[in-house]
Residue frames as a rotation matrix with the C-alpha (Angstrom) as fourth column:
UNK 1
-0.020 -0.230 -0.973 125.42
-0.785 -0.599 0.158 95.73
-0.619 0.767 -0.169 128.83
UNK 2
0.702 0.380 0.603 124.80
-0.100 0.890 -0.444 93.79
-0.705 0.251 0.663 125.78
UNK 3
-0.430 -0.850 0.304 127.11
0.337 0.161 0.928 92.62
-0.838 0.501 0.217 122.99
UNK 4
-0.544 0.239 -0.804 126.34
-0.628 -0.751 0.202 93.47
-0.556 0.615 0.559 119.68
UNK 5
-0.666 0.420 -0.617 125.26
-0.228 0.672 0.704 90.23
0.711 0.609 -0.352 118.59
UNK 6
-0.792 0.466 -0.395 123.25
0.563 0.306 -0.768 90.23
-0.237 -0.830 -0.505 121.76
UNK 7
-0.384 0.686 -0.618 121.72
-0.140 -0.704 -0.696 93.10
-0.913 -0.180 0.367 121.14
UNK 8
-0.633 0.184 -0.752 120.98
-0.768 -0.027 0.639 91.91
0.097 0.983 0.158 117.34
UNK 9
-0.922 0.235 -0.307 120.10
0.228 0.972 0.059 88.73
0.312 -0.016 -0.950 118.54
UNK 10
-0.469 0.700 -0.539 117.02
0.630 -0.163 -0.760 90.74
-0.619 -0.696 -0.365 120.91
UNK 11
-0.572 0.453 -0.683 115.84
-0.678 -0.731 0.083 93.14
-0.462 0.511 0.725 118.07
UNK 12
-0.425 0.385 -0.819 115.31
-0.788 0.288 0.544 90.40
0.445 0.877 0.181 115.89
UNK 13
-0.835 0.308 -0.455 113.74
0.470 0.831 -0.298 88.19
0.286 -0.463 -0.839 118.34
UNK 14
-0.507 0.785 -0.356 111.32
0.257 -0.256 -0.932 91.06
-0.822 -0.564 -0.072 119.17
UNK 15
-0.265 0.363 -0.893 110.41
-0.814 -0.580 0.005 92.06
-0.516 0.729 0.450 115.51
UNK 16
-0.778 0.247 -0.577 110.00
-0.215 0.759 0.615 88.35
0.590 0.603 -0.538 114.35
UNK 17
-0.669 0.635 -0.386 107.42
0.669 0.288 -0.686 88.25
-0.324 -0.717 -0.617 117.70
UNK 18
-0.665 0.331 -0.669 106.14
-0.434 -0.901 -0.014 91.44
-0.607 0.281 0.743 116.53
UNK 19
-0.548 0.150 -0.823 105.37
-0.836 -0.123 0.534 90.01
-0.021 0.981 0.193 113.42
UNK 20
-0.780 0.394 -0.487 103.53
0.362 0.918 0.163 86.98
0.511 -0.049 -0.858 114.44
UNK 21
-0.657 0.408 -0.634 101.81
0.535 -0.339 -0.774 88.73
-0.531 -0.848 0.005 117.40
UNK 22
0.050 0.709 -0.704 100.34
-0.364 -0.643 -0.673 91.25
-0.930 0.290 0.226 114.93
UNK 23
-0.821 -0.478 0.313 100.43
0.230 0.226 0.947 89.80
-0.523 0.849 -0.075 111.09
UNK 24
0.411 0.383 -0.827 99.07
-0.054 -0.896 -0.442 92.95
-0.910 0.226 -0.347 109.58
UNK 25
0.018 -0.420 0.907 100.10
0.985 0.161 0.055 93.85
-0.170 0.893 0.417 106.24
UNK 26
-0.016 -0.296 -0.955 101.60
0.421 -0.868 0.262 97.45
-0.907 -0.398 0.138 107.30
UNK 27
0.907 0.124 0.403 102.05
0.419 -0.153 -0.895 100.07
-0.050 0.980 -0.191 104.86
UNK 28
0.348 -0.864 -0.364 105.20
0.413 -0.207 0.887 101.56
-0.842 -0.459 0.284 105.69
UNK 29
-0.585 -0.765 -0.268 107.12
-0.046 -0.298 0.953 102.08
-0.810 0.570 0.140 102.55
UNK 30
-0.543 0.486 0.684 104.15
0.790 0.573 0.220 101.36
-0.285 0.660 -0.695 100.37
UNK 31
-0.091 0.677 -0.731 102.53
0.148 -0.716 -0.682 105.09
-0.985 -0.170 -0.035 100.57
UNK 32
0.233 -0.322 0.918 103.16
0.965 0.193 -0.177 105.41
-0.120 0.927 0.355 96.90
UNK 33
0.975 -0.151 0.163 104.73
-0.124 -0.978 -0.165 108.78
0.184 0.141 -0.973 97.68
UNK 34
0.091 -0.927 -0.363 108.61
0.522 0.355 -0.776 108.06
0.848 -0.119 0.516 97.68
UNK 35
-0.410 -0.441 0.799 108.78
-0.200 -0.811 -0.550 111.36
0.890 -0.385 0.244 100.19
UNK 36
-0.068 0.407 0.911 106.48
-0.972 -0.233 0.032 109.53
0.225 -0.883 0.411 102.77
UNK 37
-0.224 0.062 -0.973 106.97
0.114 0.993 0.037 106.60
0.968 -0.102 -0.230 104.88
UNK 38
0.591 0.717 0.371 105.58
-0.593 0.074 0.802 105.04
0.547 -0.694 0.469 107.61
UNK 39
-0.207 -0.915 -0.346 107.97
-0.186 0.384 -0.904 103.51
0.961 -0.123 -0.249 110.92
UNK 40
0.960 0.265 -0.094 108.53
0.011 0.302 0.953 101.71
0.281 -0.916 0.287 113.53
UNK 41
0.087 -0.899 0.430 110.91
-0.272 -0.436 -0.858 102.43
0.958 -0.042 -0.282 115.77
UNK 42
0.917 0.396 -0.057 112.06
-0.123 0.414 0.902 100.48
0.380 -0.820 0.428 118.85
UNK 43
0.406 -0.754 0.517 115.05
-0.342 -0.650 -0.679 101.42
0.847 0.099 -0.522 120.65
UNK 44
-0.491 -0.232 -0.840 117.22
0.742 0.394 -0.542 101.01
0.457 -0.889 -0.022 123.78
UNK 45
-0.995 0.048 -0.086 115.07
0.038 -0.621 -0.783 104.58
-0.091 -0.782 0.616 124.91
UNK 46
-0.246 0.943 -0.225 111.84
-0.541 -0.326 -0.775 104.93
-0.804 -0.069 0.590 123.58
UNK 47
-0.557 0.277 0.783 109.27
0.657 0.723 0.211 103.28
-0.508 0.632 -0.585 120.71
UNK 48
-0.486 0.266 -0.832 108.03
-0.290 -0.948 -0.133 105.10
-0.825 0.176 0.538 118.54
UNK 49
0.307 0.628 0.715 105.24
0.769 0.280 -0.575 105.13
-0.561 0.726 -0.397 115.43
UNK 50
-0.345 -0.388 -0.855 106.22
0.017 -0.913 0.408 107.69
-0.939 0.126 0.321 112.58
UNK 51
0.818 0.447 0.362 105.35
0.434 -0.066 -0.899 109.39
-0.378 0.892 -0.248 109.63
UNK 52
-0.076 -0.992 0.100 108.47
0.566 0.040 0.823 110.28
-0.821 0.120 0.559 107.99
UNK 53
0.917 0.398 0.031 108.79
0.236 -0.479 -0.845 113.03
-0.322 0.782 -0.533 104.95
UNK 54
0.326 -0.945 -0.014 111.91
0.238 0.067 0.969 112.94
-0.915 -0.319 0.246 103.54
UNK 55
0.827 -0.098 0.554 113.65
0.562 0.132 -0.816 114.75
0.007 0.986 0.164 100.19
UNK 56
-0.301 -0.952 0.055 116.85
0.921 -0.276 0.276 116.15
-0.248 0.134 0.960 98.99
UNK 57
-0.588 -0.062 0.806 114.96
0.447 -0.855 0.261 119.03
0.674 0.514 0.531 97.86
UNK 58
-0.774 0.332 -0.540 113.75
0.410 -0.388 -0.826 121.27
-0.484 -0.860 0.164 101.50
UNK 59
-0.681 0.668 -0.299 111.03
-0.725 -0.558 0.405 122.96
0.104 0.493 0.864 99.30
UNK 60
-0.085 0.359 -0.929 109.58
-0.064 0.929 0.365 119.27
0.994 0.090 -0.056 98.75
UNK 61
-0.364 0.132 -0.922 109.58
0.634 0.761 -0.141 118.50
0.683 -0.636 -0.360 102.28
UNK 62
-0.911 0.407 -0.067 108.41
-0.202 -0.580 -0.789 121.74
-0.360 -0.705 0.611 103.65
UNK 63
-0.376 0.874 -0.307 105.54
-0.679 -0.034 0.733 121.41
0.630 0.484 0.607 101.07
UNK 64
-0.055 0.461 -0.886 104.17
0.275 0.860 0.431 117.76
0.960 -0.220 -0.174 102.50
UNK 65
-0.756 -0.298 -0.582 105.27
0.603 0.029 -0.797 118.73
0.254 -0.954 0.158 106.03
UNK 66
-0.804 0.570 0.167 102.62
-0.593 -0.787 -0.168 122.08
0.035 -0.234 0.971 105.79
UNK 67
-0.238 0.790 -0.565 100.01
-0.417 0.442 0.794 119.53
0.877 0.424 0.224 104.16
UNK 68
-0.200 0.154 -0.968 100.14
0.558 0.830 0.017 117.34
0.805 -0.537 -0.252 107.31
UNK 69
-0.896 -0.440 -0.063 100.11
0.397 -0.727 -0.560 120.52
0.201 -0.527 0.826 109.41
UNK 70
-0.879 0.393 0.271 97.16
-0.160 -0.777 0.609 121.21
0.450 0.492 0.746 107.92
UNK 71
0.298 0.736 -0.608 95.61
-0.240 0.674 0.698 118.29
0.924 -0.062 0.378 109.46
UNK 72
-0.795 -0.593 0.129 96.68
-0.223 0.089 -0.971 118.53
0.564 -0.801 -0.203 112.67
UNK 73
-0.545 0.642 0.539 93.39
-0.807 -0.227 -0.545 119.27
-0.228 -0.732 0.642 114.64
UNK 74
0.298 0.739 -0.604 92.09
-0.899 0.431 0.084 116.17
0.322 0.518 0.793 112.91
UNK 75
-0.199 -0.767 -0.609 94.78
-0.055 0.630 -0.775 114.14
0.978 -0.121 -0.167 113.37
UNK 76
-0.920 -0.280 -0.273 95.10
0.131 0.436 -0.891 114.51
0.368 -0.855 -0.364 117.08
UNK 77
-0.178 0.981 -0.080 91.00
-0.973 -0.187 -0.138 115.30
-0.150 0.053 0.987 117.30
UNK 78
0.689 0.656 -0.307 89.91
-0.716 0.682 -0.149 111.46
0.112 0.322 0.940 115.62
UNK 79
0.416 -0.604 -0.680 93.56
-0.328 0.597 -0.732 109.78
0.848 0.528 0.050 115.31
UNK 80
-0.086 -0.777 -0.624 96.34
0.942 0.141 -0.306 110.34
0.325 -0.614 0.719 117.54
UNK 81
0.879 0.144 0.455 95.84
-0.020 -0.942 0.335 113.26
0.477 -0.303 -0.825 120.02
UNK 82
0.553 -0.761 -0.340 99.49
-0.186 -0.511 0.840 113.16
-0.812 -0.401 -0.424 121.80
UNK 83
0.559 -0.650 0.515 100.84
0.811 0.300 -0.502 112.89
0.172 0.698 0.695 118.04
UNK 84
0.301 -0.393 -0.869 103.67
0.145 -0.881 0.449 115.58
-0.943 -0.261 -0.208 117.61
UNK 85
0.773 -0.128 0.621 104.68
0.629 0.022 -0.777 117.12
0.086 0.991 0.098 114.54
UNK 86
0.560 -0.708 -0.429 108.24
-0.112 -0.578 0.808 118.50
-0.821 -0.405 -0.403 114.07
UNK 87
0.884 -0.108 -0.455 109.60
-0.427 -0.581 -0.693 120.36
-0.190 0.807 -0.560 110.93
UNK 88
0.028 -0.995 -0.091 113.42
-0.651 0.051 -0.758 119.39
0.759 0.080 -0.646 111.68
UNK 89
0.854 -0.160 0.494 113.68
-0.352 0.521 0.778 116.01
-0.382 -0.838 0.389 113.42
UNK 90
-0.018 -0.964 -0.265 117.66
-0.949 0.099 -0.298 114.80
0.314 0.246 -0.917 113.59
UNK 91
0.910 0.109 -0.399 117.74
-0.095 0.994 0.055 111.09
0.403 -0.012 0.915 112.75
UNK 92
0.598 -0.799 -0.059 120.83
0.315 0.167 0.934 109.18
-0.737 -0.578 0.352 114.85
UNK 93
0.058 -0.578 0.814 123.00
0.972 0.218 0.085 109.66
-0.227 0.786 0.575 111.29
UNK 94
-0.685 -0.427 -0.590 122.71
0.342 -0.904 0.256 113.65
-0.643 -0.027 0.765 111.41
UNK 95
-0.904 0.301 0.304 119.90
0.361 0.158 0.919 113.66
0.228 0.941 -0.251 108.72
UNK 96
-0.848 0.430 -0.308 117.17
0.026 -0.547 -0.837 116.09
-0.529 -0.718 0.453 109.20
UNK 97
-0.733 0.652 0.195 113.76
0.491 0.309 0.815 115.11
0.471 0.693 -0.546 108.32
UNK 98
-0.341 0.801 0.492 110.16
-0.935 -0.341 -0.093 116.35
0.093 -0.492 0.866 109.01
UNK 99
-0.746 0.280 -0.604 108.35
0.484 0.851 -0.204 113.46
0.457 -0.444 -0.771 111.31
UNK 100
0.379 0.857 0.349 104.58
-0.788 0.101 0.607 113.02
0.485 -0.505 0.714 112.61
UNK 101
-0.539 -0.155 -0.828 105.06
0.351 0.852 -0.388 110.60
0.766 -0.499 -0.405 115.80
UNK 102
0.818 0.260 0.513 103.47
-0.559 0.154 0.814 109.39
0.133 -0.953 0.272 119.03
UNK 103
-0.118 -0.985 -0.122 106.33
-0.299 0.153 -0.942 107.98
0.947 -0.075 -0.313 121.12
UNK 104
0.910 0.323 -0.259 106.30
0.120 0.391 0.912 105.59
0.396 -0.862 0.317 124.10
UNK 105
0.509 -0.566 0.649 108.87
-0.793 -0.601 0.098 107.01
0.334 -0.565 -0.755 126.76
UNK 106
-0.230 -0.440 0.868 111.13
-0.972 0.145 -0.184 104.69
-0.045 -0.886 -0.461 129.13
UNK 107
0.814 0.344 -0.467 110.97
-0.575 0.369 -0.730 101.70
-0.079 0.864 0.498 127.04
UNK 108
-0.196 -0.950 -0.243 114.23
-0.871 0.055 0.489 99.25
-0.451 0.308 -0.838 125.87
UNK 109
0.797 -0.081 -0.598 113.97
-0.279 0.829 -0.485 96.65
0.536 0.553 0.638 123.27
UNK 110
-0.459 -0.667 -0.587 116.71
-0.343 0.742 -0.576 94.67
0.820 -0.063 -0.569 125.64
UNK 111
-0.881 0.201 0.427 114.36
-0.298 0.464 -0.834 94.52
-0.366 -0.863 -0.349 128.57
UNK 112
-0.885 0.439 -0.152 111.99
0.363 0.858 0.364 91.85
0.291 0.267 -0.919 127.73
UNK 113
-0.601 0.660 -0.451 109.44
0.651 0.077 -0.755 92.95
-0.463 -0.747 -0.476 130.00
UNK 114
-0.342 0.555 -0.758 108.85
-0.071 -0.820 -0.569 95.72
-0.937 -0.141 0.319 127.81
UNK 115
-0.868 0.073 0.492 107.79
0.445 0.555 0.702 93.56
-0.221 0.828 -0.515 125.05
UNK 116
-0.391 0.909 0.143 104.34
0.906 0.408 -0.116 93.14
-0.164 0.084 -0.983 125.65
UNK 117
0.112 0.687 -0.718 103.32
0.677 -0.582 -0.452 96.60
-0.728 -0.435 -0.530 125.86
UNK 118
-0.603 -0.444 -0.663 105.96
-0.478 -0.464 0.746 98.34
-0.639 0.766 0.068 123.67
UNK 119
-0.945 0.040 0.325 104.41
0.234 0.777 0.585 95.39
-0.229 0.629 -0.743 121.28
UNK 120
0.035 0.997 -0.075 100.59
0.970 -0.052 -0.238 97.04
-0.241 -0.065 -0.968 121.80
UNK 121
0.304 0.056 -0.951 101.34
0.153 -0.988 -0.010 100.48
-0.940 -0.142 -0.309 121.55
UNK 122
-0.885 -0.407 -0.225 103.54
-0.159 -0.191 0.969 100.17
-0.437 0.893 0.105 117.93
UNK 123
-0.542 0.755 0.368 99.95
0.830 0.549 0.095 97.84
-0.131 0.357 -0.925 116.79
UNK 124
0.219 0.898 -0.383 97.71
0.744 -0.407 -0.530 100.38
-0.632 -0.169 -0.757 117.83
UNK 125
-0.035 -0.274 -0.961 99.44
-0.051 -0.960 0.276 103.58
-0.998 0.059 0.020 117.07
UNK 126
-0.831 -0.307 0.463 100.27
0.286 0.479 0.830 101.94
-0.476 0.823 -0.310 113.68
UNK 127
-0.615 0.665 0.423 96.78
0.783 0.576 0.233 101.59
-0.089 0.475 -0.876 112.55
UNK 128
0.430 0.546 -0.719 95.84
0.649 -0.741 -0.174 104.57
-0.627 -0.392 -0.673 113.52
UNK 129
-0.024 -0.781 -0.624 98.29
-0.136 -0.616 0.776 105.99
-0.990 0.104 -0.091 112.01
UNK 130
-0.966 0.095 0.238 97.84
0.253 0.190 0.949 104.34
0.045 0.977 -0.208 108.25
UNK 131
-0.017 1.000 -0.007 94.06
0.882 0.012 -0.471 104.78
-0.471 -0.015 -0.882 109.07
UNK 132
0.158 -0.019 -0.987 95.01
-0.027 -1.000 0.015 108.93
-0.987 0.024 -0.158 109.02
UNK 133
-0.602 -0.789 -0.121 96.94
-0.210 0.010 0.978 108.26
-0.770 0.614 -0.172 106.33
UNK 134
-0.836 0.394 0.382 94.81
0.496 0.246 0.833 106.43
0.234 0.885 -0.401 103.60
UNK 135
0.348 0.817 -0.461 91.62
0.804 -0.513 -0.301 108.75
-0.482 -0.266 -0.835 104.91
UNK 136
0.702 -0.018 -0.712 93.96
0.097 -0.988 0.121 111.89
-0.706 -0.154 -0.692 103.75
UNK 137
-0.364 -0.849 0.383 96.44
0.479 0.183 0.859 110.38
-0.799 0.496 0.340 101.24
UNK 138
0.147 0.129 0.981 94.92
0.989 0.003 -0.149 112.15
-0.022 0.992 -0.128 98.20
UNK 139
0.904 0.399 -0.156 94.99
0.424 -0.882 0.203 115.20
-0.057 -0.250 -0.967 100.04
UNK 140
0.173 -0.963 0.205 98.78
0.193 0.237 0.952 114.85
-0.966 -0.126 0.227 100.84
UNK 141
-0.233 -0.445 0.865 99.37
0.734 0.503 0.457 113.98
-0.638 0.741 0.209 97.13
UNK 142
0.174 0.258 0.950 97.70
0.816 -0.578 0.007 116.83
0.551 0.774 -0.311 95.32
């Protein structure tokens, strides 16, 4: 078991490695849609690439959530074929967004070992994943 500053001390040792290892200029928060972001997500269970669709108003986020629906068979056809899409995903905080992800299983940002790979899979998926994204963002948006 780790302390908490242990376990800070290993995130941010794997996300400053991250960041060297791959020094990408992500989009993440940059979609210029406030309601969509892009994530990484690296845990003590699993890693994970996301598209995120978040709003206070459920009308707003069903709307974007259908759009991306629409593009499924593309998406997992050219992009990401084991992507999942899920209407109601419950972040750890109880907060219920709609999320596009691909998700590496059996995983822990405290066991080193699963750097290297966890560390390929976020890269790849990533790119793929903004690739979908700026290929279809106007669609999304209008």
């Amino acid at each position: 078991m780790f302390s908490r500053e242990e376990s800070k001390q290993l995130r941010q040792e794997f996300w400053t490695g991250f960041g060297k290892e791959f020094p990408h200029k992500w989009l993440l928060y940059n979609t210029k849609m406030k309601e969509i972001q892009l994530k990484f997500t690296f845990n003590r269970n699993v890693a994970q690439v996301s598209m995120d669709i978040a709003d206070d108003d459920e009308m707003i986020q069903a709307y974007y959530f259908e759009k991306l629906q629409s593009l499924e068979k593309i998406l997992k056809a050219e992009y990401l074929p084991e992507a999942i899409l899920q209407e109601e995903y419950e972040l750890p905080e109880g907060k219920i967004i709609s999320r596009v992800y691909v998700q590496m299983d059996n995983v822990s940002i405290h066991n080193q070992k699963d750097w290297p790979e966890v560390k390929a899979f976020l890269a790849s998926k990533m790119m793929l994943l903004e690739n979908f994204f700026k290929d279809f963002s106007d669609f999304i948006k209008n």
